[in-house]
C-alpha positions, 0 to 999 in steps of 0.5 A: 871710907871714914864717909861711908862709915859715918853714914852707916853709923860704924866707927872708923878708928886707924890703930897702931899696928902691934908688932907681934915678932922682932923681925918687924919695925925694922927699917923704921916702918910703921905698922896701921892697922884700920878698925870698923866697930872694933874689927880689923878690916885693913893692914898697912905698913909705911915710912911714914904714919900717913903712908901706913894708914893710905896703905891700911885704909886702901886694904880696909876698902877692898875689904869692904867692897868684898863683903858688900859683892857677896852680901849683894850675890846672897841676896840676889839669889831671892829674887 
């Protein structure tokens, strides 16, 4: 993904995840969350950091690849 970004000239950063409620961190997981231009494509929570960003990273891609099949279906229509 950092890859594809780069190729695309965008900006992958993996953030903290703010913890909005008290509830959350408990058990000591931690909280990613991954940035494409300043935008949150992917959530992830883990025991460890690297987990956390495996599970936001994963999120971000299934994201990504949602927005690219309905970019391909729009475009498609035109031809």
């Amino acid at each position: 993904m950092q890859k594809m970004c780069t190729i695309e000239g965008l900006r992958m950063t993996f953030q903290p995840q703010p913890q909005l409620s008290i509830g959350m961190g408990v058990n000591n997981e931690l909280y990613s969350q991954v940035e494409i231009d300043g935008d949150v494509w992917g959530k992830g929570v883990g025991m460890t950091w690297d987990e956390a960003k495996m599970q936001a990273a994963e999120a971000a891609f299934q994201n990504m690849k949602a927005k690219i099949g309905q970019f391909s279906q729009k475009t498609s229509t035109f031809f």
